[in-house]
N, C-alpha and C positions, 0 to 999 in steps of 0.2 A: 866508506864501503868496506866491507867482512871480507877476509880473505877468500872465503869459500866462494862467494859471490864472481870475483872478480878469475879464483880459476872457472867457473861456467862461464862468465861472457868469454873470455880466453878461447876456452875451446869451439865455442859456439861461433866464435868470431872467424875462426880458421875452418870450420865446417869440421870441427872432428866429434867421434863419438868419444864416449868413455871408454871401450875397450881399446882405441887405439891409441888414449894418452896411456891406459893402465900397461898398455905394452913399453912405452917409451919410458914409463919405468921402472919395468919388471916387474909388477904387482897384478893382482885380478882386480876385476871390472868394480866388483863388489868392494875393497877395499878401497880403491879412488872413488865411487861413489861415497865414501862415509867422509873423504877428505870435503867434497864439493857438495855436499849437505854440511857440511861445519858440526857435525858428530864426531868426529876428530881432526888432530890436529895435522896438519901435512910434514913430516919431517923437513929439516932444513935443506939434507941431498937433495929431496925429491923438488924442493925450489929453484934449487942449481940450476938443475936438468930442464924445470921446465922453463926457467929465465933466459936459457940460450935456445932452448928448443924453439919458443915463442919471440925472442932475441929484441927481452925488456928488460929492465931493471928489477932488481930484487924488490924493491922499494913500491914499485908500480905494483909490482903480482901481488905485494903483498896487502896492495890496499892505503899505503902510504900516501900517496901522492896521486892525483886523478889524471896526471897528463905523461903516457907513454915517456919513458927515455929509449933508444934504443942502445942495445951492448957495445954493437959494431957497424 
């Protein structure tokens, strides 16, 4: 699975929109949208944030591995 991919099921999965993960990492709508269409790439911070935020493994969001680790 593509990174981009697995941040939209992420969000879709917690019921969130785009404006309100671009909040949780201080960017606009429009710039997480180009992360989650895979037009760019997602800085490594901005995986931090969303690995606890979402409270998975780096490895999961990133496509790595298909089966959920959780952090804590």
């Amino acid at each position: 699975m593509y990174t981009y991919q697995r941040l939209r099921d992420m969000r879709e999965d917690h019921d969130k929109k785009q404006e309100e993960i671009a909040l949780i990492l201080n960017i606009t709508r429009q710039q997480y949208q180009l992360y989650e269409s895979g037009k760019r790439e997602l800085p490594m911070h901005h995986f931090v944030t969303l690995a606890k935020y979402y409270n998975v493994s780096l490895d999961y969001l990133a496509g790595m591995i298909d089966t959920p680790k959780k952090l804590y």
